[in-house]
N, C-alpha and C positions, 0 to 999 in steps of 0.2 A: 082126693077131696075136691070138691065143684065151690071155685068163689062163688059169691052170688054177685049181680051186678052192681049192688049199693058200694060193695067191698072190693071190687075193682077201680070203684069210681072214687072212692076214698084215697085208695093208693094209688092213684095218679093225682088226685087234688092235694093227695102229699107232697108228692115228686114236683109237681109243679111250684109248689111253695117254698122248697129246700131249693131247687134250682135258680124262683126269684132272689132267696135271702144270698146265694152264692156271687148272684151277678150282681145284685146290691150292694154287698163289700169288695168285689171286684171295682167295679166304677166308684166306689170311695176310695181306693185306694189309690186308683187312676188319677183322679182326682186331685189330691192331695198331692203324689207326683209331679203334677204340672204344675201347681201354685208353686214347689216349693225350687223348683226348675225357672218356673219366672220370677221369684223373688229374687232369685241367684243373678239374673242380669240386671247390668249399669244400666244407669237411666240415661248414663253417658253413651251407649254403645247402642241407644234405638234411636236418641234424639240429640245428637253431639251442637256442643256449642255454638255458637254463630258468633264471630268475631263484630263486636260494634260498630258501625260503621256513619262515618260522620254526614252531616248534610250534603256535604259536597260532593263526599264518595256515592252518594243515593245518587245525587241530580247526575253524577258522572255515567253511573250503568244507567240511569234512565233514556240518557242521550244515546250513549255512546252500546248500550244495549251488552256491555260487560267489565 
């Protein structure tokens, strides 16, 4: 039995559609993945503390260059 070309072109406009919806919850999933991977690091461990440092200590590495 001979498709005709409407019904060939149906069944790839299908395939193409299943395959978007596929990669669509792929890359949600992906997604999701990686928020839930950066939530998981410290705020401490990209941007760690800086110890206060007094007037003096500033004008000292200003000078003195450490």
């Amino acid at each position: 039995m001979m498709m005709s070309k409407t019904d060939r072109s149906q069944q790839a406009l299908n395939w193409l559609n299943s395959e978007k919806k596929k990669d669509n919850l792929e890359i949600k999933l992906t997604k999701e993945k990686i928020v839930s991977e950066i939530k998981k690091i410290k705020k401490e461990t990209i941007f760690p503390k800086t110890k206060k440092l007094t007037l003096w200590q500033k004008v000292k590495i200003l000078l003195l260059g450490n």
